[in-house]
C-alpha angles and dihedrals in degrees: 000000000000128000139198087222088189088063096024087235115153139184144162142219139170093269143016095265087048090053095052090043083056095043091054094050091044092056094044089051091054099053097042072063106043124063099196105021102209097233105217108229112269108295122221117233136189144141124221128169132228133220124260 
């Protein structure tokens, strides 16, 4: 899964790659809708693991 986390757009592939690839045409696809995307404020990402 991979998200555009500023326009909480998400989409899904097979891969990674195919994840970014639809990523990239879904967000495309939003803005050619949207006249004034509303940008979320900076989101704060990270990864941790937890124990077993």
């Amino acid at each position: 899964m991979a998200r555009c986390l500023e326009l909480d757009v998400a989409n899904q592939g097979e891969s990674l790659d195919a994840a970014l690839a639809n990523l990239r045409e879904a967000v495309e696809l939003y803005l050619e809708q949207v006249s004034q995307p509303e940008i979320e404020a900076t989101p704060f990402v990270t990864a941790f693991q937890i124990a077993a």
